[in-house]
C-alpha positions in Angstrom: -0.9 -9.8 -32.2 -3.5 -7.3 -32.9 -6.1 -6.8 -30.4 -9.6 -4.7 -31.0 -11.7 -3.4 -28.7 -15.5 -4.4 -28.0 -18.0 -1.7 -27.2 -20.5 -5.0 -27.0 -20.2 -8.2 -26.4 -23.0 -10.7 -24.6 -20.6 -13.6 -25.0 -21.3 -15.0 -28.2 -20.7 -11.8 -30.4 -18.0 -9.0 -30.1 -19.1 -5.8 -31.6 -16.9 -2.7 -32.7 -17.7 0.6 -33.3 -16.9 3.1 -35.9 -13.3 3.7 -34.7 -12.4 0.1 -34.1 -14.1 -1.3 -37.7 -12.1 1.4 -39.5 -9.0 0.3 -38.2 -9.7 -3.5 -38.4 -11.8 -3.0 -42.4 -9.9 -0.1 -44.0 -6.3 -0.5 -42.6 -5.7 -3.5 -41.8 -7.9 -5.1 -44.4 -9.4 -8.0 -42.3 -12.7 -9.8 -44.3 -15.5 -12.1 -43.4 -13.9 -15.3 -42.3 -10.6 -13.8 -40.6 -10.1 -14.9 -37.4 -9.3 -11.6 -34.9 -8.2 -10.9 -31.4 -10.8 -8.8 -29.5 -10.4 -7.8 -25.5 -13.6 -6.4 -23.5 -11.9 -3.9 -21.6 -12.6 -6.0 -18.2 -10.1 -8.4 -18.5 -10.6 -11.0 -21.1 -9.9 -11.5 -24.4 -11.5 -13.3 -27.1 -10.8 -15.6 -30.1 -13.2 -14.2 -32.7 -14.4 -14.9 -36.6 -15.1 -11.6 -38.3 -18.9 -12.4 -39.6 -19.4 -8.5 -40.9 -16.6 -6.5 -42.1 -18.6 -3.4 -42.3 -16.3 -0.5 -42.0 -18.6 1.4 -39.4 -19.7 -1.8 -37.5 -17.8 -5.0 -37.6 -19.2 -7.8 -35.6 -17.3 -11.2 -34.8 -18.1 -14.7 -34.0 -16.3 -15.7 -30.6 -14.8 -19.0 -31.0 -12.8 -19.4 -27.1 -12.8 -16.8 -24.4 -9.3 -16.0 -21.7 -10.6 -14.1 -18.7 -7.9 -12.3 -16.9 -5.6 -12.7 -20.2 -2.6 -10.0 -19.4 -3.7 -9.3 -16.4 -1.4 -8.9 -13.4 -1.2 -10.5 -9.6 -2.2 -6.9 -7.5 -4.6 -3.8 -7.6 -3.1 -0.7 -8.0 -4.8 2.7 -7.6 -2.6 5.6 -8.8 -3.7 9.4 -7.2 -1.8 11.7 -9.2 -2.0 15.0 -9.6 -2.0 16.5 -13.3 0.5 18.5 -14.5 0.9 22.2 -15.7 1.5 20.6 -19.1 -1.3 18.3 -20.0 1.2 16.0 -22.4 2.9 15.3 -19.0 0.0 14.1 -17.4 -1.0 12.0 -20.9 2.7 10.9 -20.9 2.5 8.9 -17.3 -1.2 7.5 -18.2 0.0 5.8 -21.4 3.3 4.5 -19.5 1.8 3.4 -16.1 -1.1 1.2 -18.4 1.8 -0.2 -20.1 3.4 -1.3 -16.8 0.1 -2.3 -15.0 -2.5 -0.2 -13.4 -6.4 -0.6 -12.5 -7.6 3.0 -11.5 -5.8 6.7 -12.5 -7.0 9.4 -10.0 -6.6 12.7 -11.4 -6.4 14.8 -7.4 -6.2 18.5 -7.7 -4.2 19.7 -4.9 -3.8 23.0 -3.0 -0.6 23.5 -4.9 -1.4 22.2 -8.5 -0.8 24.5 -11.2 -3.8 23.1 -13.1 -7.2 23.1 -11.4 -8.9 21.7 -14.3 -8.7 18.1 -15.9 -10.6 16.3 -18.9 -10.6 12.6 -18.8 -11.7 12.1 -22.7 -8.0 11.9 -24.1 -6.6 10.3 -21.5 -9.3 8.0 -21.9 -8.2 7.4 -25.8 -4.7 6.9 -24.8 -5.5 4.0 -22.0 -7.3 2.2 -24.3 -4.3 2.4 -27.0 -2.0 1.9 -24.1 -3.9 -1.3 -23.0 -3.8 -2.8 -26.5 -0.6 -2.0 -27.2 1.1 -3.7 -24.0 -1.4 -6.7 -25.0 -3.8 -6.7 -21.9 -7.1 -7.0 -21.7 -8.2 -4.7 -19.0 -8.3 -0.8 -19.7 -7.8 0.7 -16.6 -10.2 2.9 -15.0 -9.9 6.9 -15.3 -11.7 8.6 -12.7 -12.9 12.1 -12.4 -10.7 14.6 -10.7 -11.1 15.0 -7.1 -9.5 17.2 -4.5 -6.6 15.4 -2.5 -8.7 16.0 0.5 -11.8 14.5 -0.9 -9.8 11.2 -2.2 -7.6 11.2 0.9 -10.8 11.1 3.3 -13.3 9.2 0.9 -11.0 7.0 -1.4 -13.1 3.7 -2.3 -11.4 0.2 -3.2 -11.0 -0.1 -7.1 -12.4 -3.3 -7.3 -15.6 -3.7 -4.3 -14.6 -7.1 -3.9 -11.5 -6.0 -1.7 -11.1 -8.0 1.3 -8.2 -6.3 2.3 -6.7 -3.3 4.0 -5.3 -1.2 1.2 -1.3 -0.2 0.8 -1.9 3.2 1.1 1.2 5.3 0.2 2.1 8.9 0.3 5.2 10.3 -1.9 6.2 14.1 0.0 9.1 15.5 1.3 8.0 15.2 4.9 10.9 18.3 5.6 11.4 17.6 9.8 10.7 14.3 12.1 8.8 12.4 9.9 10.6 9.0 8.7 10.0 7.8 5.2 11.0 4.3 4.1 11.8 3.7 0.4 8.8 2.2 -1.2 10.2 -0.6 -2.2 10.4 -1.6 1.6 6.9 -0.7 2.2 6.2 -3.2 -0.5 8.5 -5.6 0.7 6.5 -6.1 4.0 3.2 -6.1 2.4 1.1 -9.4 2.3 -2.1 -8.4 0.4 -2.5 -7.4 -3.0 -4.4 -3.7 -3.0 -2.2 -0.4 -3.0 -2.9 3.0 -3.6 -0.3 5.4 -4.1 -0.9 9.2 -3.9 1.4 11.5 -6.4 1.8 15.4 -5.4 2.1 18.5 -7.9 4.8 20.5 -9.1 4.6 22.5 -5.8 4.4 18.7 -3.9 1.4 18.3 -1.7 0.8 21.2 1.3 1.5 20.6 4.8 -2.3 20.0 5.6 -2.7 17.6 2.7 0.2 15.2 4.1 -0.9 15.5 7.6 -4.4 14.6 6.9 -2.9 11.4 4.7 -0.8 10.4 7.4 -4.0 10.6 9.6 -5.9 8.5 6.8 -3.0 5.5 7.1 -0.9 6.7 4.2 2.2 5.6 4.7 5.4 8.3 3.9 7.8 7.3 1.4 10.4 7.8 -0.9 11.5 7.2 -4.7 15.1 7.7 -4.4 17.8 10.6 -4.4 16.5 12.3 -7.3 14.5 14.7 -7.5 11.9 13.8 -9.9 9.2 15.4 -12.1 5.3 14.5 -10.9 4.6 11.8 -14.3 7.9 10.6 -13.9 7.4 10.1 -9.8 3.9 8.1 -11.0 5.4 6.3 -13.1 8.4 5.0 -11.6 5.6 4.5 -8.1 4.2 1.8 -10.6 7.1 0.1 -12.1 7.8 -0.5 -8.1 5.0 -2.0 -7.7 4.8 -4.0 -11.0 8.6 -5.7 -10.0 7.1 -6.3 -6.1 4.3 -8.3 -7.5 6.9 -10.1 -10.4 
């Protein structure tokens, strides 16, 4: 199945933009009359006639509409910090939209190598990701915030929460404090919101643990392996994507 992307849509009418129309016109060589597959970004996915074939602004008749098409039973928030090497970083956005994620935190930590993070290609890549894995919901990419800031101030990714959040924390915790594996945090978990924060190369700084722990975050670990940051995030989602199965 291919799936397209609309910029616009009121319901009736899906429109692409120049990106979109280009691949649907050009390479793919849809026309006038095709029937297409077009997702909002919000969670549904439409049945569509192509009425314009206009290589720089294809428009489509929507025949039948699937809200939540793809979509998955949970609400997971991912805090990770990005990597020294930004293909990392791009590497774990692509893999945890494939899996299943609503919100991608980019937290810059006292101990991260790279202080400075761009959303616009990561952007690019969860939209490809989304389309790819066939969902209909693009996850959301935030701007970057300081651990701190997202520890102390973190907001639900979807306002109608009615529940307290999951809120994990994935650090060494070197002395008394207990971790529990995450999949038996998840395990004894009855609502459907979790937020998982991810350190740095240099893992997160005493201070930046204590105050999550102080914040509700729960302390746990992936394993015995020691992993990489992306590959921590990622495998942090698969978790929770087999919890919710």
């Amino acid at each position: 199945m291919e799936l397209f992307y609309a910029y616009e849509t009121d319901g009736r009418f899906c429109r692409l933009d120049a990106d979109e129309s280009g691949h649907c016109i050009r390479v793919l060589r849809h026309r006038a009359g095709d029937e297409i597959h077009v997702i909002d970004g919000l969670g549904t996915m439409f049945r569509c006639r192509l009425t314009d074939d206009s290589p720089k602004g294809a428009e489509a008749e929507v025949l039948e509409a699937f809200p939540g098409w793809g979509g998955h039973p949970y609400r997971l928030t991912v805090a990770c910090c990005p990597t020294k090497n930004n293909d990392r970083f791009e590497w774990f956005v692509e893999k945890a939209t494939e899996v299943g994620v609503d919100r991608i935190v980019p937290t810059i930590g006292e101990r991260s190598e790279r202080k400075v993070y761009k959303t616009d290609r990561a952007l690019r890549i969860a939209l490809s990701a989304t389309k790819q894995s066939l969902k209909a919901r693009i996850p959301e990419i935030a701007e970057p915030v300081s651990v701190k800031d997202f520890i102390c101030t973190d907001a639900p990714c979807h306002s109608e929460r009615s529940e307290e959040s999951l809120k994990l924390i994935a650090y060494c915790f070197e002395g008394d404090t207990r971790r529990i594996s995450i999949q038996e945090a998840l395990r004894g978990y009855q609502g459907s919101d979790v937020t998982i924060l991810i350190g740095p190369e240099g893992d997160f700084s005493p201070e930046e643990a204590r105050l999550a722990v102080e914040h509700g975050y729960i302390p746990v670990h992936l394993g015995a392996s020691r992993l990489r940051t992306e590959t921590a995030a990622v495998l942090a989602a698969t978790a929770v994507y087999l919890a919710f199965e």
